[in-house]
C-alpha positions as YAML, in Angstrom:
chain: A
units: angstrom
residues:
- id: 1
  name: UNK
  ca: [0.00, 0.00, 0.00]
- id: 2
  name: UNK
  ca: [2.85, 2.31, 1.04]
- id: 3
  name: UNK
  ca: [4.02, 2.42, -2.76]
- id: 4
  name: UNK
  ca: [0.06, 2.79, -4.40]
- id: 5
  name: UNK
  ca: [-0.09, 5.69, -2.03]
- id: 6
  name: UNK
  ca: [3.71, 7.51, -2.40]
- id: 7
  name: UNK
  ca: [2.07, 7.42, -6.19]
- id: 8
  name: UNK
  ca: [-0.96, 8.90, -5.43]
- id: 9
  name: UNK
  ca: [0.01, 11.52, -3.21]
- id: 10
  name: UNK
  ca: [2.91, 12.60, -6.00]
- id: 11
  name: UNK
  ca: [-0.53, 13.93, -8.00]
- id: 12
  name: UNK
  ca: [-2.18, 15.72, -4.85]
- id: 13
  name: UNK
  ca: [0.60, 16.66, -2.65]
- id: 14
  name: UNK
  ca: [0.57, 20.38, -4.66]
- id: 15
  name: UNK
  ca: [-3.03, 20.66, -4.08]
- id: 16
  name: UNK
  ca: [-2.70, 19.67, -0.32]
- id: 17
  name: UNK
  ca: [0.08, 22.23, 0.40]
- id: 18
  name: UNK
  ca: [-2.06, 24.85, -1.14]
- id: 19
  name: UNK
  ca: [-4.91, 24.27, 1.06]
- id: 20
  name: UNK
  ca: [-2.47, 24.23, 3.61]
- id: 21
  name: UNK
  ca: [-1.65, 27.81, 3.02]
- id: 22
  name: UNK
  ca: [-5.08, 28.90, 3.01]
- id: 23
  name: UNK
  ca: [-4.80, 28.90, 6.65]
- id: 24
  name: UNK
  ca: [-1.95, 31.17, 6.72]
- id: 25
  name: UNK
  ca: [1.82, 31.71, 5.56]
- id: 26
  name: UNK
  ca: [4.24, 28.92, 6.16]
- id: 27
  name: UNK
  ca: [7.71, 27.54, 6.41]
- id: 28
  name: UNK
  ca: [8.91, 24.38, 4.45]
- id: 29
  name: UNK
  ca: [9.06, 22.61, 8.27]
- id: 30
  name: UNK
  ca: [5.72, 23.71, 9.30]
- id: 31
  name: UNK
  ca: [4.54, 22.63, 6.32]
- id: 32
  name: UNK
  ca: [5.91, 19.88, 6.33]
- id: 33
  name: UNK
  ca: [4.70, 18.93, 10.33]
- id: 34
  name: UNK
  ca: [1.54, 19.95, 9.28]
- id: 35
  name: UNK
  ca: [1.71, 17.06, 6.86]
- id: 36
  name: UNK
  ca: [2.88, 14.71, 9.25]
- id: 37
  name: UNK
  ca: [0.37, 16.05, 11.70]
- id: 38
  name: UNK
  ca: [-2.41, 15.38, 9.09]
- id: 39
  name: UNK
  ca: [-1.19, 11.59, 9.07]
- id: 40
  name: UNK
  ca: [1.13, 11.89, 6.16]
- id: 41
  name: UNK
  ca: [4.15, 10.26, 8.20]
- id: 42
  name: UNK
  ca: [5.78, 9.21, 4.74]
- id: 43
  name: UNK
  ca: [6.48, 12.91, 3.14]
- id: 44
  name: UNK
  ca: [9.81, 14.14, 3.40]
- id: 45
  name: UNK
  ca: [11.31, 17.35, 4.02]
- id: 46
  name: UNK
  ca: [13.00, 17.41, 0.77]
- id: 47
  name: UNK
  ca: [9.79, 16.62, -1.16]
- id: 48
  name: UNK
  ca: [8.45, 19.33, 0.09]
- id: 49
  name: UNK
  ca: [10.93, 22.07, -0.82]
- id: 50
  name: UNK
  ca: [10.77, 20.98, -4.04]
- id: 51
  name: UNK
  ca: [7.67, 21.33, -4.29]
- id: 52
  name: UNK
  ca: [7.49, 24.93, -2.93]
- id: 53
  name: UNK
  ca: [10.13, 26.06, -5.35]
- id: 54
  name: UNK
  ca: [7.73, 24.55, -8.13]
- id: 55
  name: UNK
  ca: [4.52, 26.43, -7.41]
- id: 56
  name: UNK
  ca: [6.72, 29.78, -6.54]
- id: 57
  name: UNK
  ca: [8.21, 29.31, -10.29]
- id: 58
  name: UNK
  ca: [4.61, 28.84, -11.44]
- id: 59
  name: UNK
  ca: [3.35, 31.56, -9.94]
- id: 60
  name: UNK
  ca: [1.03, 30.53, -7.23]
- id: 61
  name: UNK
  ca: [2.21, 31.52, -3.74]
- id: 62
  name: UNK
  ca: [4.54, 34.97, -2.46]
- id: 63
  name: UNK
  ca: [7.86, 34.33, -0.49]
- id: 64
  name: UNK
  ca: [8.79, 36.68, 2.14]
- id: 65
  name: UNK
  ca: [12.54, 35.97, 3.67]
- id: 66
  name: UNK
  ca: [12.35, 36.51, 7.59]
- id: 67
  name: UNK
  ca: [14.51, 36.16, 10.43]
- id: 68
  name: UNK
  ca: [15.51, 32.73, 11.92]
- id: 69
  name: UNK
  ca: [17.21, 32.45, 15.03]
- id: 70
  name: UNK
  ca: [18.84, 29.48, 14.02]
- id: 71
  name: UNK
  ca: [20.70, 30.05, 10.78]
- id: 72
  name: UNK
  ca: [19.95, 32.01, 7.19]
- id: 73
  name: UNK
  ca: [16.55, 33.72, 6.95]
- id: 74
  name: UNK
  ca: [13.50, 31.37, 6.82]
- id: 75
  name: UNK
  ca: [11.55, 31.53, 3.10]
- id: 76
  name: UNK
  ca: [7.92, 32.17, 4.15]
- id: 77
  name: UNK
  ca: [4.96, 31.13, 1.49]
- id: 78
  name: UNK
  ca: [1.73, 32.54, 1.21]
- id: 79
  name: UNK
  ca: [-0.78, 32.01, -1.00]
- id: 80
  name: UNK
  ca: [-1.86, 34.59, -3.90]
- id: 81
  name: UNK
  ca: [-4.37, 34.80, -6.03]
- id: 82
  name: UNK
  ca: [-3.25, 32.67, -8.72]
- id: 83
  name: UNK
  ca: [-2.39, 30.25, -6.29]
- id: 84
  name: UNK
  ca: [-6.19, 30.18, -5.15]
- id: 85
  name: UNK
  ca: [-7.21, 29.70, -8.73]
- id: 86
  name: UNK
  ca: [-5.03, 26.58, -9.31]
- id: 87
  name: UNK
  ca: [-6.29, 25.43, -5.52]
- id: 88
  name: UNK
  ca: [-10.04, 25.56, -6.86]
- id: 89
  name: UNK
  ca: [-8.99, 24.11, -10.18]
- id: 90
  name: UNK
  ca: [-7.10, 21.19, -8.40]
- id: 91
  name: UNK
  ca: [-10.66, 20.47, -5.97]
- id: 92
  name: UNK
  ca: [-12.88, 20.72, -8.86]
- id: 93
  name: UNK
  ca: [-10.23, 17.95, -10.35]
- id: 94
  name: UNK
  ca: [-10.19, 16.22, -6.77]
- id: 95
  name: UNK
  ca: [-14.61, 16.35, -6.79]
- id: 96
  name: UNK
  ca: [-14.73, 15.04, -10.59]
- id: 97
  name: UNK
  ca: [-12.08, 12.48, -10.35]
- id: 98
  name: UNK
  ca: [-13.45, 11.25, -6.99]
- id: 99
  name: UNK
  ca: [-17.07, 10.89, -8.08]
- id: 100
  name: UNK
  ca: [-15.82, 8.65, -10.99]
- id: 101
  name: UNK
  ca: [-14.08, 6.59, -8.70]
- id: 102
  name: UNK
  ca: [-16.15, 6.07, -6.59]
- id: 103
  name: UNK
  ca: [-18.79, 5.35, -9.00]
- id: 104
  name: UNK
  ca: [-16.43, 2.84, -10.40]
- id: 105
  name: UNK
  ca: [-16.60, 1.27, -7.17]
- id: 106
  name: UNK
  ca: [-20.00, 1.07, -6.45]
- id: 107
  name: UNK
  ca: [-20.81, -0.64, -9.69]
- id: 108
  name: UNK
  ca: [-17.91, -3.11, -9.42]
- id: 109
  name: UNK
  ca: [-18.94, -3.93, -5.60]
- id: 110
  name: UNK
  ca: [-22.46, -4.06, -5.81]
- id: 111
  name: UNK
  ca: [-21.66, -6.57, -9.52]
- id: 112
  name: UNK
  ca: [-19.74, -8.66, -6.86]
- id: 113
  name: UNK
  ca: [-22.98, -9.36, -4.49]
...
C-alpha cells in the first residue's frame, strides 16, 4: 500500500500544500509537520521544498525571507491569487475524479454481491 499511495500523493501533494496555506503563511518545516500532523508520516522534508520552489516558479504563492534564530533567513509562502485559482482548479479535479471513482466502485462492488 505504502508504494500505491507515495504514487498517489505525488498527483495531490501540490493541491494539499495549497490548502495548507489557506490557513496562513508557512515555512517548508511547518509545512511539512503539518503534513505529518495530518497523518502523512511518509512525506519528506525534501519533497516538500521541491515542491514549494515549483509552485513559486509557477506563480502561485509569495515568499517573504524573515529572520531565523537558528541560521539564514527562513523563506515564508503565502498564497496569492493565482495560487487560489489553481487550488479551486485542483478540488474541482479532486470532486470530478473522486465521483468517478467512486462510481467505479460502487458498480464493481455491488456486480460482486
Amino acid at each position: 500500500m505504502a508504494s500505491q499511495l507515495t504514487e498517489m500523493l505525488k498527483g495531490t501533494l501540490e493541491g494539499i500544500v495549497l490548502t495548507i496555506l489557506t490557513e496562513r503563511p508557512a515555512y517548508g518545516y511547518e509545512i511539512t509537520a503539518r503534513l505529518r500532523d495530518e497523518g502523512f508520516v511518509d512525506v519528506v522534508e525534501g519533497t516538500v521544498y521541491a515542491l514549494l520552489v515549483r509552485i513559486e516558479q509557477r506563480g502561485f504563492v509569495d515568499v517573504k525571507k524573515v529572520p531565523s534564530e537558528k541560521g539564514p533567513p527562513r523563506k515564508v509562502y503565502s498564497l496569492n491569487r493565482n495560487g487560489r485559482t489553481q487550488l479551486g482548479e485542483f478540488w474541482k479535479t479532486w470532486s470530478f475524479l473522486s465521483e468517478r471513482i467512486e462510481h467505479l466502485h460502487q458498480n464493481t462492488y455491488d456486480e460482486g454481491k
